[in-house]
C-alpha positions as CSV (number, residue, x, y, z in Angstrom):
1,X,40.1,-114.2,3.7
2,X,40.0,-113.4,0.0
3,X,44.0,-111.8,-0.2
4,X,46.5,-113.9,1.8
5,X,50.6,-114.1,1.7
6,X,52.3,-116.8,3.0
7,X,56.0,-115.4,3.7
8,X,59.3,-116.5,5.1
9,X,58.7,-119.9,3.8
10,X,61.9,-121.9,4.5
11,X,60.6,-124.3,1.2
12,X,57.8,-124.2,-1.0
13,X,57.5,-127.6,-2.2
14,X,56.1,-129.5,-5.4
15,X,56.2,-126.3,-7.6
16,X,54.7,-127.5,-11.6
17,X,53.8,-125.5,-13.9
18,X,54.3,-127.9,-16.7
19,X,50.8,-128.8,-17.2
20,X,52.0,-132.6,-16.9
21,X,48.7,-135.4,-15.0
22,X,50.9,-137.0,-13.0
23,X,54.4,-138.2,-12.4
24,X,56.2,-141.1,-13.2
25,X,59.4,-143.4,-12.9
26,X,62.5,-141.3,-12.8
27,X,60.3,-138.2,-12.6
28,X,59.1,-139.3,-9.1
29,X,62.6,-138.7,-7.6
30,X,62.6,-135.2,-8.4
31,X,60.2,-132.4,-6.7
32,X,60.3,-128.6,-7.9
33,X,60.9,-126.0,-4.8
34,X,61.9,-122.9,-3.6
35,X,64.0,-121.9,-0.9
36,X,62.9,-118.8,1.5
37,X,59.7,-118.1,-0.6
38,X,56.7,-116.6,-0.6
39,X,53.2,-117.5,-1.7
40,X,50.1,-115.0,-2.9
41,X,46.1,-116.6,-2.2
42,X,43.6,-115.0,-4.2
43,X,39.9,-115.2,-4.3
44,X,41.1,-119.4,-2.9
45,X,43.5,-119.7,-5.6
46,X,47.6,-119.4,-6.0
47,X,48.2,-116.3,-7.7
48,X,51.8,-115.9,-7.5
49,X,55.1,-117.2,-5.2
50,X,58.7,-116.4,-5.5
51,X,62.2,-115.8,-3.4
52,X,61.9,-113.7,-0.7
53,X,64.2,-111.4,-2.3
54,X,61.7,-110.2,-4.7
55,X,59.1,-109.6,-2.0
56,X,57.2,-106.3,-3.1
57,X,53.7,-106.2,-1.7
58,X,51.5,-103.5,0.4
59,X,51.0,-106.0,3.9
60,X,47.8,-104.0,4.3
61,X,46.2,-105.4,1.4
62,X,46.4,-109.2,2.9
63,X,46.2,-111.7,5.7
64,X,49.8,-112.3,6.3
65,X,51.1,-115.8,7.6
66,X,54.8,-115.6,8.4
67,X,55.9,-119.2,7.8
68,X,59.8,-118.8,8.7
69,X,61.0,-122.2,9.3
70,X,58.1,-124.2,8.0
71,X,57.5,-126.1,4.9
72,X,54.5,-125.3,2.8
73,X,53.1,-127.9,-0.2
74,X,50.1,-128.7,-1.7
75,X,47.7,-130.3,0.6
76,X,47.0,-134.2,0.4
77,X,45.0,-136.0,-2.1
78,X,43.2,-139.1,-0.5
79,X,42.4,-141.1,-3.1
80,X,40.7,-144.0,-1.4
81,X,38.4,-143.9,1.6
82,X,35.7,-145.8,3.1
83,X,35.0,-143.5,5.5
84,X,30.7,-143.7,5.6
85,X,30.2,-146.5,8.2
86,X,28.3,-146.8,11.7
87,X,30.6,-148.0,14.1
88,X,34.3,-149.7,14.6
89,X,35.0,-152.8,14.6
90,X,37.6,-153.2,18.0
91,X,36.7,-156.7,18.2
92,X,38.1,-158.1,15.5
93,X,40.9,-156.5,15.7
94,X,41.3,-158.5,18.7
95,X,39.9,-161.4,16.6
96,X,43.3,-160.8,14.4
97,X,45.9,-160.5,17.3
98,X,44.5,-164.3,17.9
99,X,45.4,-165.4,14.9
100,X,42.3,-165.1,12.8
101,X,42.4,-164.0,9.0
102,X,40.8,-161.3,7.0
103,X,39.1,-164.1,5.3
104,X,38.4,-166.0,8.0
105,X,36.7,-163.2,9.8
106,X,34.7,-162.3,6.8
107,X,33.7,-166.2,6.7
108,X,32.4,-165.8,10.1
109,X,30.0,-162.7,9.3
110,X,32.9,-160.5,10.3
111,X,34.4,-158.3,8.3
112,X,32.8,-155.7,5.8
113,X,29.3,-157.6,6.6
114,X,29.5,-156.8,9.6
115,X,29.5,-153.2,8.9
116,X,26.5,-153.6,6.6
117,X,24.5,-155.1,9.2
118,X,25.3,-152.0,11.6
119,X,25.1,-149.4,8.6
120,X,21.4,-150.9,8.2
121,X,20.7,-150.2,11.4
122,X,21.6,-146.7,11.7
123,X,19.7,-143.5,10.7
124,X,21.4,-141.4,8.3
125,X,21.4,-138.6,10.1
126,X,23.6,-140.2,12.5
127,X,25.3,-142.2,9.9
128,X,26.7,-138.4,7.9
129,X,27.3,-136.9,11.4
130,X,29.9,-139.7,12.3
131,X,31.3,-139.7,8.8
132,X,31.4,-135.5,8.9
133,X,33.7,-136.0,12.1
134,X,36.0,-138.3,10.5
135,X,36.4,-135.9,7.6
136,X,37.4,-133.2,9.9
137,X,39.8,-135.7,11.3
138,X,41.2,-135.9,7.9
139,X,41.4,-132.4,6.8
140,X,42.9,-131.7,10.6
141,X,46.0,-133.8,9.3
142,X,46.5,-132.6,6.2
143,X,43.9,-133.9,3.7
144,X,42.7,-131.1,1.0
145,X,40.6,-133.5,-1.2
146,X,38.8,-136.8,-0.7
147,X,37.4,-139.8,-2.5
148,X,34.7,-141.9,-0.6
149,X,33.4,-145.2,-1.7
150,X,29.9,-147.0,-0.4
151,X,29.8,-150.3,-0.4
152,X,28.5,-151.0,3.3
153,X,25.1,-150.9,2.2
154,X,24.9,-153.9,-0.2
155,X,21.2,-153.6,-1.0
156,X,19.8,-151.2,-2.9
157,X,18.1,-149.1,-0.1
158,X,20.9,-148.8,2.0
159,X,24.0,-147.9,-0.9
160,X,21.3,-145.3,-1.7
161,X,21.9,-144.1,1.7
162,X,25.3,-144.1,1.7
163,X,25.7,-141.9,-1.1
164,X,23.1,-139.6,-0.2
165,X,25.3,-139.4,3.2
166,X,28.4,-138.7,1.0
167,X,26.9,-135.9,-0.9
168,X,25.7,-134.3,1.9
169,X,29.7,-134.3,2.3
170,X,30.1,-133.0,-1.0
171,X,28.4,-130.3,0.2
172,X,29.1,-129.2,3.6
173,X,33.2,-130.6,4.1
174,X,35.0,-127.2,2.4
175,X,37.2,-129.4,0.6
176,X,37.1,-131.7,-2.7
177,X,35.2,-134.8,-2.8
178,X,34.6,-137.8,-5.2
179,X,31.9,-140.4,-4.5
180,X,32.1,-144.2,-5.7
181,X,29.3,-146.8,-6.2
182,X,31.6,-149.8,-4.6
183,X,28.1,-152.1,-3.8
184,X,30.1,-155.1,-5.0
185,X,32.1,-155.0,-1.6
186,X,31.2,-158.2,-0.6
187,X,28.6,-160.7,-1.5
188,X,25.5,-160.4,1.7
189,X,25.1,-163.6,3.2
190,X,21.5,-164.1,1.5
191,X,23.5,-164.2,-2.2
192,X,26.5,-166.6,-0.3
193,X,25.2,-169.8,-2.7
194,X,24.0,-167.5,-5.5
195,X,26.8,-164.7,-6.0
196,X,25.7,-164.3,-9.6
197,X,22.3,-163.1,-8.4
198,X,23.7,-160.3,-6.1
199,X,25.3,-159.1,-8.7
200,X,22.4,-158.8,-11.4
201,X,21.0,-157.0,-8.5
202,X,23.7,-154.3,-8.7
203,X,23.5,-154.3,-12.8
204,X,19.9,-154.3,-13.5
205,X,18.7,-152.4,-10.1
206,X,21.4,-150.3,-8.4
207,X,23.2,-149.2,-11.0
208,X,20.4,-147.6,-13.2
209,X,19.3,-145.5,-10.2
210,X,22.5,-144.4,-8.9
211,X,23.1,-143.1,-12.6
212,X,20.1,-141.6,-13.2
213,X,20.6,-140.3,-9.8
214,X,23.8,-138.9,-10.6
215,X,24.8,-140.3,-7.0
216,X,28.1,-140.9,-7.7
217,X,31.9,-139.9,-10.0
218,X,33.0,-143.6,-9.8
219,X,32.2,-147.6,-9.6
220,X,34.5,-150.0,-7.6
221,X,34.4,-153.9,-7.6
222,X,36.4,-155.6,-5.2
223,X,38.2,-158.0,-7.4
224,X,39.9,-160.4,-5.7
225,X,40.0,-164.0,-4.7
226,X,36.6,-165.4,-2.1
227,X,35.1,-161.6,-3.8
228,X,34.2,-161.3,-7.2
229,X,35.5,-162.6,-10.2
230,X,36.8,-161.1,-13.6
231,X,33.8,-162.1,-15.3
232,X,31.5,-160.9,-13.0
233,X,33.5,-157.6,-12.2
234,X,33.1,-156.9,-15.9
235,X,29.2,-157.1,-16.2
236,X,29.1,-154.5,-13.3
237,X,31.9,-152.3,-15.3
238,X,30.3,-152.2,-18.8
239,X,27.1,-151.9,-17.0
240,X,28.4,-148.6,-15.2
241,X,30.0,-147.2,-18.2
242,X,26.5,-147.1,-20.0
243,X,26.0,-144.2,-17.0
244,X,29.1,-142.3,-17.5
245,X,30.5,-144.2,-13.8
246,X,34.2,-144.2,-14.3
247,X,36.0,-147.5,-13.0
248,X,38.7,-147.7,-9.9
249,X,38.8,-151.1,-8.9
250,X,40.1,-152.5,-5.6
251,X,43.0,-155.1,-7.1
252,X,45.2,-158.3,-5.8
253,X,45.3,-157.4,-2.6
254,X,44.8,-161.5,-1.4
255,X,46.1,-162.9,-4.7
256,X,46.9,-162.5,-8.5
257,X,43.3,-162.0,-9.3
258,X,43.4,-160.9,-12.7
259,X,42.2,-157.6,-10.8
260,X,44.5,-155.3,-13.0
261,X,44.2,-156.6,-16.0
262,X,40.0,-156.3,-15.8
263,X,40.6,-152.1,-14.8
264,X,43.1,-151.6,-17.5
265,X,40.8,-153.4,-19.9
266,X,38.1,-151.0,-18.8
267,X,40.2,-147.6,-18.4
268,X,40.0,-147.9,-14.9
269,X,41.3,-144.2,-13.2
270,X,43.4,-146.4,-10.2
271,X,43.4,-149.9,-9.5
272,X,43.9,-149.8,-6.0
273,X,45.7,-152.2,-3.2
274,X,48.2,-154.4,-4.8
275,X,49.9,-156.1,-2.5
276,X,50.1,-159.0,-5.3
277,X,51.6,-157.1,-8.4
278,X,54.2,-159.5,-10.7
279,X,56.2,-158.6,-14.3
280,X,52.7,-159.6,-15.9
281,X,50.7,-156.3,-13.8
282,X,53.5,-153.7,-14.2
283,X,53.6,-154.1,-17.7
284,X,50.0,-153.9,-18.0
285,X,49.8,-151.2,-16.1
286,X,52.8,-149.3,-18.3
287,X,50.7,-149.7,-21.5
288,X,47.9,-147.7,-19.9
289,X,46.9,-144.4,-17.9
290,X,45.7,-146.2,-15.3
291,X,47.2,-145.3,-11.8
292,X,48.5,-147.9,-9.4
293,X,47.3,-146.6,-5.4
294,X,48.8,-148.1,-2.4
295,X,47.5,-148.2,0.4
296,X,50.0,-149.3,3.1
297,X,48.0,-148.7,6.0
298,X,46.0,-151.7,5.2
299,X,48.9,-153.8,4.6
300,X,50.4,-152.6,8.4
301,X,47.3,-153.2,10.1
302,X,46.5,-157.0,8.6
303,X,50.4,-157.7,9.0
304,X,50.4,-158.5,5.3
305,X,53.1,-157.7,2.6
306,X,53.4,-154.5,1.1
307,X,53.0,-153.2,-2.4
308,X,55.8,-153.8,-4.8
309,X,56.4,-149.8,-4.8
310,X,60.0,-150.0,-5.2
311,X,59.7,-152.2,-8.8
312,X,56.8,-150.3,-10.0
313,X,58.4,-146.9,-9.9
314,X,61.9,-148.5,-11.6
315,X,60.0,-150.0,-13.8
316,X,58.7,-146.4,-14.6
317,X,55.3,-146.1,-13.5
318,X,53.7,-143.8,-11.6
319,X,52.3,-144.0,-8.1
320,X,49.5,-143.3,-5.5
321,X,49.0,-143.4,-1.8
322,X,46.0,-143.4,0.0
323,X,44.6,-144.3,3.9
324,X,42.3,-146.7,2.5
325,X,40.8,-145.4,5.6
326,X,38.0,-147.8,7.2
327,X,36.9,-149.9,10.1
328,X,38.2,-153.0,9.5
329,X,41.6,-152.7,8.1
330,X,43.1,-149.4,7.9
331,X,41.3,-147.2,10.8
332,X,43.3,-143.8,10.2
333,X,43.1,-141.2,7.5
334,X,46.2,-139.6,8.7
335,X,48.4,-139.6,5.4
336,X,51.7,-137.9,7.5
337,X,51.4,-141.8,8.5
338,X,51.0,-143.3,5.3
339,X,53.5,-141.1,4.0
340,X,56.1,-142.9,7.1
341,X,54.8,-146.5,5.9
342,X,56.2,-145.9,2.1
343,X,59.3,-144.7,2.9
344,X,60.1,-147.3,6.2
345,X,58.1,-150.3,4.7
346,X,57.8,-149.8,1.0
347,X,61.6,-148.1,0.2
348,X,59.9,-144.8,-1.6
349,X,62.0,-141.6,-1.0
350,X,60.6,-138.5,0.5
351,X,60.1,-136.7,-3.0
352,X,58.7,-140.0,-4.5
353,X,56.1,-140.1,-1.6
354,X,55.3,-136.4,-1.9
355,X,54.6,-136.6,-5.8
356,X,52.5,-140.1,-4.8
357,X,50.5,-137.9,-2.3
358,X,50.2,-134.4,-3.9
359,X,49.6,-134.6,-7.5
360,X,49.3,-138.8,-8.3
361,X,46.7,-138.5,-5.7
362,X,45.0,-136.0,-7.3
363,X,45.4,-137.8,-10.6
364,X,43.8,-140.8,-9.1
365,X,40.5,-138.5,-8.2
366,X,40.3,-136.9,-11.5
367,X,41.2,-133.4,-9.8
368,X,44.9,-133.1,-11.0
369,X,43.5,-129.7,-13.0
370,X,42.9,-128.4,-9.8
371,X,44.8,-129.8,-7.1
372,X,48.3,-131.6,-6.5
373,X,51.0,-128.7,-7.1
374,X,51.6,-125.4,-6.5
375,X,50.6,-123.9,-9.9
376,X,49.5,-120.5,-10.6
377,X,45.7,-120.5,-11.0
378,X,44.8,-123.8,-9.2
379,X,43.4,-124.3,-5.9
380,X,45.3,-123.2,-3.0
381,X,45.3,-126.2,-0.7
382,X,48.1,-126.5,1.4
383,X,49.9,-127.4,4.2
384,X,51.9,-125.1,6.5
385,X,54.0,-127.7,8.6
386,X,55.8,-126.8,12.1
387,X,59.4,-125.4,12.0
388,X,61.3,-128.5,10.5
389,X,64.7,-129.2,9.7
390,X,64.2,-130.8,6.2
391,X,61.0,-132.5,4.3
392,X,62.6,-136.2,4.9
393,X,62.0,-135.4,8.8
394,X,58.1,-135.1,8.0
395,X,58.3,-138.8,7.4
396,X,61.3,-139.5,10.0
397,X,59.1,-138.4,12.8
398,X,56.5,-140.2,11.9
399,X,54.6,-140.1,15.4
400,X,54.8,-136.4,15.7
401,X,52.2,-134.0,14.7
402,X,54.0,-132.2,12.6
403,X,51.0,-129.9,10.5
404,X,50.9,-126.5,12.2
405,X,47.9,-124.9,9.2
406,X,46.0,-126.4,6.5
407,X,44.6,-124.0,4.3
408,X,41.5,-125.3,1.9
């Protein structure tokens, strides 16, 4: 439908037209609405919204949507996915419940190797028709736009594969998506005594082709302790930036791994995970533009400790959230869930969380032109909730299904 008006809106939430990236500190408190609203779609893009009380339109000109009692705001920005892979990974989630490790399960050819070795195996037909079903998923709960890393493959043939599977995405999903080169996810067991040689692999073969290719918006390193070092997560950085590949790096989510330092160094867009963030990282991260995203899922499904959220956003940075949604560690994309996590685990309030989701998230993709608020002349991706009593019950009720329409 080209002409659409969304009336009767009991709020319309996350209003900007500012112009401002993202939000910060003290900023993150405070979210822009209307009460008893309307909102006009043109052509996929807001064209206008105001109070009820101004309403002056010809109905027959439009798809109306009478939204009395619901919440509408901008759809979510999921700035962190690894949602390309061939199969779950059940058993070691029973592996954990007995007391085994994320790094001892990697150690025993679990873990994100395990997914390479079933990746291999798997045709990529099959392979983008799984992935296409868990995109739905996404989009089903909320999700307007969508970053997707590789990083199952971990040789050159099969990271081609991966992001050939995630343009496909691109293509066919309806909805905003950004690819990232993430082949050093783990080292593969043949490189286990000679990690250095797995990653000239990804610097003098990969990287050229998935350039040239024009395969992917991003590179990722997983930067962290038993992964890949700072020096090594350099070479693969300044490597990527000869190819225009913009850094987000996953960051201390084991240990202090000089993971943030390394993005900021290297303009990183996020550095992402942080579930080890001290004084040292937050001011780091306050002399930059880089965006911290947390992914809290991850941090409730390995029973670890959360992100520092609370200190980061007094100490006036701004924040992300994303499902960090995989196989191993986080297997949901439902952000209504993530948004419960920050606000029961991680002390965000309900307008710090929707700024973190909205127009943070979209910061974190590169997309905060287009997407994150409800501005006059950007995308209309939104949400349409169920009749609600107020926006902190979205993340009160946080087993409910609580998203009645998401437009794209």
């Amino acid at each position: 439908m080209q002409q659409m008006i969304i009336k009767n809106i009991r709020f319309l939430m996350q209003i900007d037209e500012s112009g401002r990236r993202r939000v910060c500190g003290e900023e993150m408190k405070r979210v822009s609405s209307l009460e008893d609203a309307y909102l006009v779609i043109r052509d996929g893009k807001i064209a206008a919204y105001g109070k009820m009380d101004d309403y002056r339109f010809d109905e027959t000109e439009y798809q109306i949507i009478d939204a009395t009692g619901r919440f509408v705001f901008p759809a979510f920005c999921d700035s962190h996915t690894h949602i390309v892979y061939a199969a779950s990974r059940e058993s070691e989630f029973v592996d954990k419940i007995n007391g085994l490790s994320y790094v001892e399960i990697a150690e025993r050819g679990g873990g994100i190797l395990n997914s390479a070795k079933r990746l291999h195996d798997t045709p990529e037909e099959e392979l983008c028709k799984q992935a296409m079903c868990r995109v739905r998923e996404c989009m089903g709960f909320g999700t307007g736009a969508l970053e997707i890393k590789s990083g199952y493959g971990l040789s050159l043939e099969d990271e081609l594969k991966m992001l050939r599977v995630i343009r496909r995405i691109k293509e066919e999903a309806g909805i905003a998506v950004r690819s990232t080169f993430l082949a050093a996810h783990a080292i593969p067991a043949e490189y286990k005594a000679n990690p250095d040689g797995y990653v000239d692999l990804i610097v003098k073969e990969m990287i050229p082709i998935v350039g040239k290719e024009d395969l992917a918006d991003y590179i990722d390193v997983f930067c962290d302790e038993g992964f890949f070092t700072v020096p090594q997560t350099e070479r693969i950085l300044e490597e990527g930036a000869k190819y225009g590949l913009i850094p987000k790096i996953h960051a201390n989510e084991l240990a202090l791994s000089g993971g943030i330092q390394v993005g900021v160094r290297h303009g990183a867009l996020s550095v992402d995970h942080l579930e080890h963030t001290g004084d040292a990282e937050i001011e780091e991260l306050l002399q930059s533009e880089t965006m911290p995203a947390l992914l809290p899922g991850a941090a409730f499904f390995l029973g670890m400790n959360y992100p520092p959220a609370r200190k980061m956003i007094d100490a006036g940075l701004s924040v992300a959230l994303a499902s960090d949604y995989n196989p191993g560690s986080s297997p949901s994309g439902n952000m209504k869930f993530v948004m419960s996590l920050a606000a029961i685990k991680m002390k965000m309030l309900p307008e710090e969380i929707l700024n973190a989701v909205t127009l943070n998230g979209a910061y974190a993709m590169g997309l905060e032109k287009e997407y994150g608020s409800i501005t006059v002349g950007k995308k209309a991706s939104v949400v349409i909730t169920k009749p609600m009593p107020s926006f902190a019950y979205f993340m009160y009720a946080y087993t409910s299904d609580l998203v009645e329409h998401v437009l794209f």
